[in-house]
Biopython code that builds the backbone (N, CA, C, O; Angstrom):
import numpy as np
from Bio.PDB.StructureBuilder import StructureBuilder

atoms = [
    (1, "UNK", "N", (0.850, -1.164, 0.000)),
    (1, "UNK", "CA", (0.000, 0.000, 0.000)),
    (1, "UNK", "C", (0.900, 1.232, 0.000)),
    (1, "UNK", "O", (1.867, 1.288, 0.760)),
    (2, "UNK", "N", (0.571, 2.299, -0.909)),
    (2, "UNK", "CA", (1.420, 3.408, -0.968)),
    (2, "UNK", "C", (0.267, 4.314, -0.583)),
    (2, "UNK", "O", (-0.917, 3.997, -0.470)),
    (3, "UNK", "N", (0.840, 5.524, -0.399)),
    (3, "UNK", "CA", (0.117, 6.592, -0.029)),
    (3, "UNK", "C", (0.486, 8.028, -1.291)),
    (3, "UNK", "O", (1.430, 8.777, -1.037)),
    (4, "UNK", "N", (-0.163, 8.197, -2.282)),
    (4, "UNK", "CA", (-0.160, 9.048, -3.338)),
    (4, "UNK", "C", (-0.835, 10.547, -2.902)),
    (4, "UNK", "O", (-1.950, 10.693, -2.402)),
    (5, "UNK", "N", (0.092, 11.567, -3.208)),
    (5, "UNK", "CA", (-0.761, 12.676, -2.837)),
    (5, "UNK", "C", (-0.876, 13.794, -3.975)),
    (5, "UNK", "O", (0.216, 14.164, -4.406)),
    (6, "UNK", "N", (-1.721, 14.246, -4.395)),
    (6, "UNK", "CA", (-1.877, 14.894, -5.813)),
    (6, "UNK", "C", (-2.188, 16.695, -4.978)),
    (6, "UNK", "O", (-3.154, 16.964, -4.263)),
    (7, "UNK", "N", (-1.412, 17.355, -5.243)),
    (7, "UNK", "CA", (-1.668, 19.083, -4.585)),
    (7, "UNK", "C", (-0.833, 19.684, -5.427)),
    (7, "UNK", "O", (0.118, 19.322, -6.120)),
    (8, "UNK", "N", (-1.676, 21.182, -5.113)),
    (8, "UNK", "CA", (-0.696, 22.181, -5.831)),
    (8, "UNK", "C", (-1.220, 22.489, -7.420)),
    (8, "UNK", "O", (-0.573, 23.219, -8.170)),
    (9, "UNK", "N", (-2.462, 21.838, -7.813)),
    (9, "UNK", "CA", (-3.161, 21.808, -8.785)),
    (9, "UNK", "C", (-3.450, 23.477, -9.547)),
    (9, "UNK", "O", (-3.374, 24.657, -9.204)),
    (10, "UNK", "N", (-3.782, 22.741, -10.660)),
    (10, "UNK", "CA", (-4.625, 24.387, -11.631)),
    (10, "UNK", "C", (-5.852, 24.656, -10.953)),
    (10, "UNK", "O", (-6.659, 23.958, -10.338)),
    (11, "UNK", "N", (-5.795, 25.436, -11.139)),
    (11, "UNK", "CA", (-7.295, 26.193, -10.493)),
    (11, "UNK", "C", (-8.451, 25.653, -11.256)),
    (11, "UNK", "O", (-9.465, 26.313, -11.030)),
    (12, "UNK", "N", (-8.562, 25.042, -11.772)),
    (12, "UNK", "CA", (-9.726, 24.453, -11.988)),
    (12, "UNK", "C", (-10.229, 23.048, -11.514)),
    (12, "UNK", "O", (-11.327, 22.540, -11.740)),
    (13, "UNK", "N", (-9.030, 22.464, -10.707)),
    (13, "UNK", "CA", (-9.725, 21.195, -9.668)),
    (13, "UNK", "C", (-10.287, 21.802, -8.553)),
    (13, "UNK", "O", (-11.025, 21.183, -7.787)),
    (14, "UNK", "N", (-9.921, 23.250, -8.372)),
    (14, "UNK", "CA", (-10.413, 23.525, -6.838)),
    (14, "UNK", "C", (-11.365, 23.443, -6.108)),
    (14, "UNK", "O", (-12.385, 24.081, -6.368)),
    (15, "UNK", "N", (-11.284, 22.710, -5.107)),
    (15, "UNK", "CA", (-12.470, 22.055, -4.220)),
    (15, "UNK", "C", (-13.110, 21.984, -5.122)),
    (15, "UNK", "O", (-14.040, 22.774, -5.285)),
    (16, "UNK", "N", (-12.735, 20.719, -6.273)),
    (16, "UNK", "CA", (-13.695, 19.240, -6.754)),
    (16, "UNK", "C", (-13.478, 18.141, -6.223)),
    (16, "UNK", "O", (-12.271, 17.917, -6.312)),
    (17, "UNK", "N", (-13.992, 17.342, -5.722)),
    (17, "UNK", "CA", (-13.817, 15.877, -5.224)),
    (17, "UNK", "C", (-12.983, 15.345, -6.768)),
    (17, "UNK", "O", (-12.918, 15.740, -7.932)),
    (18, "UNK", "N", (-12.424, 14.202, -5.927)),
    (18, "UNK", "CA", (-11.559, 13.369, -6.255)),
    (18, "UNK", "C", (-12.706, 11.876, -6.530)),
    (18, "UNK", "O", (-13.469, 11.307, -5.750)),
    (19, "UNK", "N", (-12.389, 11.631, -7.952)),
    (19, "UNK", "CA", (-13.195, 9.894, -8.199)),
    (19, "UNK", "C", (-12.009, 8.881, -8.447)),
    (19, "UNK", "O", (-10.979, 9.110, -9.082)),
    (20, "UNK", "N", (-12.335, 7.835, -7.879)),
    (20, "UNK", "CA", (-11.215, 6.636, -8.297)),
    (20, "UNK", "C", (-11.765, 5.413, -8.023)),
    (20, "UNK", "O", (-12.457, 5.104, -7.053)),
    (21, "UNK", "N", (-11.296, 4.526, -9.237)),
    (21, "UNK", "CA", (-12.222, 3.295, -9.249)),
    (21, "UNK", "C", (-10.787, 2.046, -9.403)),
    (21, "UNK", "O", (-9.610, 2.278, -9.683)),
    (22, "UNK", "N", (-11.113, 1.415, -9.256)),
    (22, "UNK", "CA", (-10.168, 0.264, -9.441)),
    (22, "UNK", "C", (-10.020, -0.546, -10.764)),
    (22, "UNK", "O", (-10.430, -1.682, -10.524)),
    (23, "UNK", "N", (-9.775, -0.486, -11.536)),
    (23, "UNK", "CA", (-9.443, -0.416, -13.264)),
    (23, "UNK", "C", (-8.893, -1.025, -13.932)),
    (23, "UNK", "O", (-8.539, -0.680, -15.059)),
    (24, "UNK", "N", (-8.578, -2.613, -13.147)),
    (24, "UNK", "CA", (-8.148, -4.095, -13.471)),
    (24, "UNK", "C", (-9.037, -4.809, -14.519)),
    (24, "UNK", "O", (-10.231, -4.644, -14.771)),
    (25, "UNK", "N", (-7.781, -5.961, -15.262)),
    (25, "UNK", "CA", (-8.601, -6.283, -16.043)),
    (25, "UNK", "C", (-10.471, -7.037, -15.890)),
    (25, "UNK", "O", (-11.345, -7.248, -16.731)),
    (26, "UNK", "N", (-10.409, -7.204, -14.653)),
    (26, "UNK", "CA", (-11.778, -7.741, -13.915)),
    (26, "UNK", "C", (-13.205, -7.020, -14.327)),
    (26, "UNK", "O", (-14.282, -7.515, -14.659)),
    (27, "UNK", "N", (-12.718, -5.451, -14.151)),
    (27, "UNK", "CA", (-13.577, -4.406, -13.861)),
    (27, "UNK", "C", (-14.209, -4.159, -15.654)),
    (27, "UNK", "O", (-15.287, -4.122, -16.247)),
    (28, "UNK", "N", (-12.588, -4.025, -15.981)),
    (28, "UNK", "CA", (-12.810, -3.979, -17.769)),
    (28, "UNK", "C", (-13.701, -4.862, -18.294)),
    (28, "UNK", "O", (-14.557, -4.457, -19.079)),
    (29, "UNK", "N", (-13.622, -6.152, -17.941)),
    (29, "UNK", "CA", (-14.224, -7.511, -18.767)),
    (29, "UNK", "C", (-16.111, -6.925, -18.152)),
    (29, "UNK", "O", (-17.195, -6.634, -18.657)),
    (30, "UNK", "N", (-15.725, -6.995, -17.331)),
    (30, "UNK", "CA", (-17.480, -6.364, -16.615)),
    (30, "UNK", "C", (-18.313, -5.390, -17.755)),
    (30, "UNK", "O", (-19.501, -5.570, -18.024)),
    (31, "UNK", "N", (-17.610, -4.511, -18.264)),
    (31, "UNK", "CA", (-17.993, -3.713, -18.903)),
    (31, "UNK", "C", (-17.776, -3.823, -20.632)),
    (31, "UNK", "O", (-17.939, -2.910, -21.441)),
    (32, "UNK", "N", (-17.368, -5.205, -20.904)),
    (32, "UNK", "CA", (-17.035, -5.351, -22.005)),
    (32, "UNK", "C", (-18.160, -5.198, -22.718)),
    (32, "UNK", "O", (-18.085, -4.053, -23.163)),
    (33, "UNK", "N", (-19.411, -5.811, -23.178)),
    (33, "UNK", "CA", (-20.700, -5.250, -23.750)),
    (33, "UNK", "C", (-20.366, -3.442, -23.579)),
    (33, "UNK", "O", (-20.777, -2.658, -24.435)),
    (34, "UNK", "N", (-20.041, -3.251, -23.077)),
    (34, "UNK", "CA", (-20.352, -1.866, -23.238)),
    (34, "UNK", "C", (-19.342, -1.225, -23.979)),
    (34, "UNK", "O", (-18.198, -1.620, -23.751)),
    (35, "UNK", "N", (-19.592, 0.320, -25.418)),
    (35, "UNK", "CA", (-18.572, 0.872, -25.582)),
    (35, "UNK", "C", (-17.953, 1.748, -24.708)),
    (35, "UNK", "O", (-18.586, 2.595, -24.078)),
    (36, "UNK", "N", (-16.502, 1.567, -24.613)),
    (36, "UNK", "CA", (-16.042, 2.077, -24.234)),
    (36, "UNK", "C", (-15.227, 3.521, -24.004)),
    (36, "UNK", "O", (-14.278, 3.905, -23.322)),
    (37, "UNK", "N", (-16.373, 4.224, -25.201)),
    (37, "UNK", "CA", (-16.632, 5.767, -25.249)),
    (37, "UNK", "C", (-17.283, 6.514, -23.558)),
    (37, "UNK", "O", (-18.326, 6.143, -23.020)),
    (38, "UNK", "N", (-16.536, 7.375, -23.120)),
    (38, "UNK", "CA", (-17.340, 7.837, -21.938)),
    (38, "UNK", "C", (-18.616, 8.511, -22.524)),
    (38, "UNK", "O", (-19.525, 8.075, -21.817)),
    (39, "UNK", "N", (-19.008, 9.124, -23.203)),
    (39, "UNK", "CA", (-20.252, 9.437, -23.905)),
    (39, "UNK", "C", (-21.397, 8.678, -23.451)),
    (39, "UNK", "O", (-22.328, 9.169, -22.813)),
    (40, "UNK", "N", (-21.274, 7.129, -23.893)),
    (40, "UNK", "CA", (-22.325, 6.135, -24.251)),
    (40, "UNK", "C", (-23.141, 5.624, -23.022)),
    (40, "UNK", "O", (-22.475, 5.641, -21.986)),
    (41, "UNK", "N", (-23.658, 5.442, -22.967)),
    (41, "UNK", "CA", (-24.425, 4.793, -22.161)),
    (41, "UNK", "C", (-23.797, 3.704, -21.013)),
    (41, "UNK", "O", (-23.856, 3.832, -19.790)),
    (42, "UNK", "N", (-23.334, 2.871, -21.590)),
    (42, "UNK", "CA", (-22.345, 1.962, -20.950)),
    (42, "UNK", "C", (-22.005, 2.363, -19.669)),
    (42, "UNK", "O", (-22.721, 2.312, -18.669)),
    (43, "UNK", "N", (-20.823, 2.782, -19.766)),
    (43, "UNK", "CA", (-19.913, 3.480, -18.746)),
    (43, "UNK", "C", (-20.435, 4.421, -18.327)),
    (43, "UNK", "O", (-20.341, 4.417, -17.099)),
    (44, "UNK", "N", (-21.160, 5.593, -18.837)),
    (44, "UNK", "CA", (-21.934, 6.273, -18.155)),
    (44, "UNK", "C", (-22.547, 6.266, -17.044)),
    (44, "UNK", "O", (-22.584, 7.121, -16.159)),
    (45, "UNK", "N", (-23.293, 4.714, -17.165)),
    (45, "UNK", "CA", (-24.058, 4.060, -16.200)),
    (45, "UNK", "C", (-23.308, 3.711, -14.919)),
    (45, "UNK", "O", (-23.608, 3.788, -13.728)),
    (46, "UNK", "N", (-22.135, 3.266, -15.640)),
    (46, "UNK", "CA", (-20.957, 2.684, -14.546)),
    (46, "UNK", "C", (-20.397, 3.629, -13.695)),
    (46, "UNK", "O", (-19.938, 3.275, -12.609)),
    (47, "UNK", "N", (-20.376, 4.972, -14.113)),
    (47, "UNK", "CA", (-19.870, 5.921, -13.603)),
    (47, "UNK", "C", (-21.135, 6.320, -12.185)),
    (47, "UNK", "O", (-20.952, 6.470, -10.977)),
    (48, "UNK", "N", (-22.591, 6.394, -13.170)),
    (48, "UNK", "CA", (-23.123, 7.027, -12.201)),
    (48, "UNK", "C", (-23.551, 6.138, -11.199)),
    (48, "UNK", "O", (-24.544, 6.513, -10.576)),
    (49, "UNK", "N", (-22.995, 4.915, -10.839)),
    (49, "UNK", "CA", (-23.828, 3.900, -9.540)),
    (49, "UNK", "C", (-22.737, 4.255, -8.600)),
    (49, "UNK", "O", (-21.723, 3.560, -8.659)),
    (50, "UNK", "N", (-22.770, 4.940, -7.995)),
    (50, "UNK", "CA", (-21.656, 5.317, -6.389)),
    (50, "UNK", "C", (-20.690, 4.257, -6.065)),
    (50, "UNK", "O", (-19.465, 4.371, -6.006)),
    (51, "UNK", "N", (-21.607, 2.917, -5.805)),
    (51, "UNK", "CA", (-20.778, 2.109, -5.463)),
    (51, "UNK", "C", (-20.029, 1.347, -6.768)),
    (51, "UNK", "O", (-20.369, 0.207, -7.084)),
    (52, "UNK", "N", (-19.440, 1.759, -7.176)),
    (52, "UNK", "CA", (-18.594, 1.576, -8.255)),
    (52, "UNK", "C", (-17.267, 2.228, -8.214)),
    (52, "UNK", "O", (-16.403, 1.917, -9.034)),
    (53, "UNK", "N", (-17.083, 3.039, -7.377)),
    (53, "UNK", "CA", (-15.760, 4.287, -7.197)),
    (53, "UNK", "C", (-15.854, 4.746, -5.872)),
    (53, "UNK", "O", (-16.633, 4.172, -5.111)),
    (54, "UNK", "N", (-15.033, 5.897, -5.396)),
    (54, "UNK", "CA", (-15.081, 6.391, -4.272)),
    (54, "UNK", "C", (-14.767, 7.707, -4.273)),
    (54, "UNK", "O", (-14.302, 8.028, -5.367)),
    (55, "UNK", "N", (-14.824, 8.573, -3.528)),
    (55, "UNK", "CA", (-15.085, 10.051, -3.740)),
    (55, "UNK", "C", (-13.710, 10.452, -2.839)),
    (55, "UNK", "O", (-13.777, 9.894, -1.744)),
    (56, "UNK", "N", (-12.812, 11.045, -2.948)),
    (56, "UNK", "CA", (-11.930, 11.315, -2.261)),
    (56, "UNK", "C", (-12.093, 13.456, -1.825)),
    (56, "UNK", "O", (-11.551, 14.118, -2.710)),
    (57, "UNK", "N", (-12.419, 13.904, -1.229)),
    (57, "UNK", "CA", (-12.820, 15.288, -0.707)),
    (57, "UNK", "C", (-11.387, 15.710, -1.000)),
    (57, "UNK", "O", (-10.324, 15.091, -0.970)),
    (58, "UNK", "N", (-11.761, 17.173, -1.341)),
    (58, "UNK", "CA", (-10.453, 17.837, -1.273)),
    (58, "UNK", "C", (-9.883, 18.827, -0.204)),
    (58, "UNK", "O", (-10.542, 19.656, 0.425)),
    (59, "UNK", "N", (-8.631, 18.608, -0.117)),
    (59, "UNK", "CA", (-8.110, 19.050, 1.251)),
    (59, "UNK", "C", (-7.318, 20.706, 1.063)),
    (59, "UNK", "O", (-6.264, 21.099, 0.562)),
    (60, "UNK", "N", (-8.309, 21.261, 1.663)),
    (60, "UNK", "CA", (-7.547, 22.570, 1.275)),
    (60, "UNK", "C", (-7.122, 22.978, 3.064)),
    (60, "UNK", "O", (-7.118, 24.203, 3.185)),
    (61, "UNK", "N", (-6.912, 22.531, 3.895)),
    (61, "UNK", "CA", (-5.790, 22.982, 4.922)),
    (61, "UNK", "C", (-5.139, 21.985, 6.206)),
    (61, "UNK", "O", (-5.093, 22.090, 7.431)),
    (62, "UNK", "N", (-4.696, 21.028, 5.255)),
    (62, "UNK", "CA", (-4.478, 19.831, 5.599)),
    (62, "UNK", "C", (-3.022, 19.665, 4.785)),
    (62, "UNK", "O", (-2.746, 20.258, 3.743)),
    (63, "UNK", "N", (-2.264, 18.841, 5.406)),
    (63, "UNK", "CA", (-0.610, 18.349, 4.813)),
    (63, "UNK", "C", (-1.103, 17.197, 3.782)),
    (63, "UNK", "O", (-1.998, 16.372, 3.968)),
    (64, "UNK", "N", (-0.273, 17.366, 2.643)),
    (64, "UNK", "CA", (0.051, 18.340, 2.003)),
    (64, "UNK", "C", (-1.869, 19.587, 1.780)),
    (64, "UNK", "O", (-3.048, 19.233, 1.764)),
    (65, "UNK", "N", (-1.271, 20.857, 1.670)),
    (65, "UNK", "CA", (-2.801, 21.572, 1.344)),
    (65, "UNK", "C", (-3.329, 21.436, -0.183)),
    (65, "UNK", "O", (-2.793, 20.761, -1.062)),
    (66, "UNK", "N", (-4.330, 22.112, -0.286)),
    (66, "UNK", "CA", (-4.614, 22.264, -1.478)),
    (66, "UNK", "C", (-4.347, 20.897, -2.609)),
    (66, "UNK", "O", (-3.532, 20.789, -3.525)),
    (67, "UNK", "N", (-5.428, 19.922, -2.092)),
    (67, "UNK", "CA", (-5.087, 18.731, -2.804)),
    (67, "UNK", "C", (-5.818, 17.424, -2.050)),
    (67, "UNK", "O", (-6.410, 17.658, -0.997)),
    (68, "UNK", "N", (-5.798, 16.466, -2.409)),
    (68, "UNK", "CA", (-5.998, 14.831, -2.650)),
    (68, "UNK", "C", (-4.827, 14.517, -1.730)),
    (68, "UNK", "O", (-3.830, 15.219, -1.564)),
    (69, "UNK", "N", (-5.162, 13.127, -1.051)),
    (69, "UNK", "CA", (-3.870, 12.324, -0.614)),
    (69, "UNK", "C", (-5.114, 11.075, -0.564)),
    (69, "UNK", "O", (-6.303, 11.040, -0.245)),
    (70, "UNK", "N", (-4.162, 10.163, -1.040)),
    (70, "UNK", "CA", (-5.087, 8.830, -1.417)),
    (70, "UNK", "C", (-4.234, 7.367, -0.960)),
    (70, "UNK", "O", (-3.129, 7.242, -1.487)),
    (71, "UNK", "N", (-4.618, 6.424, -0.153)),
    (71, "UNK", "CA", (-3.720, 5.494, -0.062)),
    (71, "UNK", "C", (-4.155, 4.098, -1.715)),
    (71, "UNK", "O", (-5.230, 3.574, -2.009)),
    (72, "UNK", "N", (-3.107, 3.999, -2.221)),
    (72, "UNK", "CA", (-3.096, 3.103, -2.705)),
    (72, "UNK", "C", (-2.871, 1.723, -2.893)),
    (72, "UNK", "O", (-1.735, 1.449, -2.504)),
    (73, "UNK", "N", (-3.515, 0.672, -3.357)),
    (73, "UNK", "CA", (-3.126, -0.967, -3.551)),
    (73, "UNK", "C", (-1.992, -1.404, -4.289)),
    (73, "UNK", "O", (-2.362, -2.040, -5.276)),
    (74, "UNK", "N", (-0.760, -1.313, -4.199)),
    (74, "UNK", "CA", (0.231, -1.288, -5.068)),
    (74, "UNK", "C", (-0.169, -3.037, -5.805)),
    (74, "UNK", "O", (-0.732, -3.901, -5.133)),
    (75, "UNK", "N", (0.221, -3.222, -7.104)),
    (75, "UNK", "CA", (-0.308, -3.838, -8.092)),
    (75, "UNK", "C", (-1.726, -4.180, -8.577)),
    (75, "UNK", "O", (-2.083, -5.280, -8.998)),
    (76, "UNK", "N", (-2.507, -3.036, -8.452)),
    (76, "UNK", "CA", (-3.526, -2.583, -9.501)),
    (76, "UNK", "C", (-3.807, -1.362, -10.190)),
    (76, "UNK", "O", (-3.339, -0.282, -9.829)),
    (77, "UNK", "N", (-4.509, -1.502, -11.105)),
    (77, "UNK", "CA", (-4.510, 0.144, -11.777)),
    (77, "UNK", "C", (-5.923, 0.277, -11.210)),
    (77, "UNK", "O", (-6.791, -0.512, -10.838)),
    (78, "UNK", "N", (-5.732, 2.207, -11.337)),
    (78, "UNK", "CA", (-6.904, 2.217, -10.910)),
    (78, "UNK", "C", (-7.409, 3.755, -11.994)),
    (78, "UNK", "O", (-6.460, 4.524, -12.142)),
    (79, "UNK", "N", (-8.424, 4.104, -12.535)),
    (79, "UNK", "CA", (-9.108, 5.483, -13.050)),
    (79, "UNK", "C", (-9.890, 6.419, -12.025)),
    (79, "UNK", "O", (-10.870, 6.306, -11.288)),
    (80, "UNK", "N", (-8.568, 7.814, -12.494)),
    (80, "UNK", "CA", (-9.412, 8.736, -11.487)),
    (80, "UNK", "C", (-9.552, 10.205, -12.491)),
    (80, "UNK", "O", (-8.830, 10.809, -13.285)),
    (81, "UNK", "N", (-10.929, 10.351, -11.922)),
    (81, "UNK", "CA", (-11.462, 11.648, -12.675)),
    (81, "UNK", "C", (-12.417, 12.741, -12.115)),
    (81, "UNK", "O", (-13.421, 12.308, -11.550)),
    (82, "UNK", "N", (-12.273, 14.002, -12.177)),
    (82, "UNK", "CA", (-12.685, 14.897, -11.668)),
    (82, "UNK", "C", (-14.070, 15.101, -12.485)),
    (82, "UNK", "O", (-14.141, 14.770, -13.669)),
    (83, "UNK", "N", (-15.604, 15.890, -11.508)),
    (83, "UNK", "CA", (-16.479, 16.446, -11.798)),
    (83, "UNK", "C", (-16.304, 17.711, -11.868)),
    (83, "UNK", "O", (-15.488, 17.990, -10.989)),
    (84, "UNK", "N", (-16.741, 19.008, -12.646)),
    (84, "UNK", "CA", (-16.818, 19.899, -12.517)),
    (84, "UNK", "C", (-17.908, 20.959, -12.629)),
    (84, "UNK", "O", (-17.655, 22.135, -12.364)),
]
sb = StructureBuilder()
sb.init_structure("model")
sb.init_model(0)
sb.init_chain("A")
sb.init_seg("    ")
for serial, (resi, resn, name, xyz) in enumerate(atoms, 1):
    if name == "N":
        sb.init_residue(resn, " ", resi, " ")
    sb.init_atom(name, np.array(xyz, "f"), 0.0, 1.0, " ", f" {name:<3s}", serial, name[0])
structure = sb.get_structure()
């Protein structure tokens, strides 16, 4: 387990939550019927069921500030993406 910390960002993550999903080939095959355009329906869907990802809050006066700190599973990938 590592501990990843993303701060110090452009002003346009500011105080957006943080999304991250776990992005192994497991998760992929799950979604294989589906295209894999974020557009489509598919993934769309996948995106919007909560329990599918996790929301990481952003830390604006906290070590490091202005930013994310996330512990990670070292040997898996995982997709993370901001709402705005």
């Amino acid at each position: 387990m590592r501990r990843v910390a993303f701060y110090d960002t452009d002003s346009n993550f500011y105080m957006n939550p943080m999304h991250i999903a776990q992005w192994d080939a497991s998760q992929v095959t799950a979604l294989s019927g589906a295209d894999t355009d974020w557009a489509t329906t598919g993934i769309a869907a996948w995106k919007n069921e909560e329990t599918n990802y996790s929301v990481i809050p952003y830390k604006e006066k906290k070590d490091p500030m202005n930013g994310w700190a996330v512990p990670f599973v070292t040997g898996h990938k995982y997709m993370i993406w901001w709402t705005t």
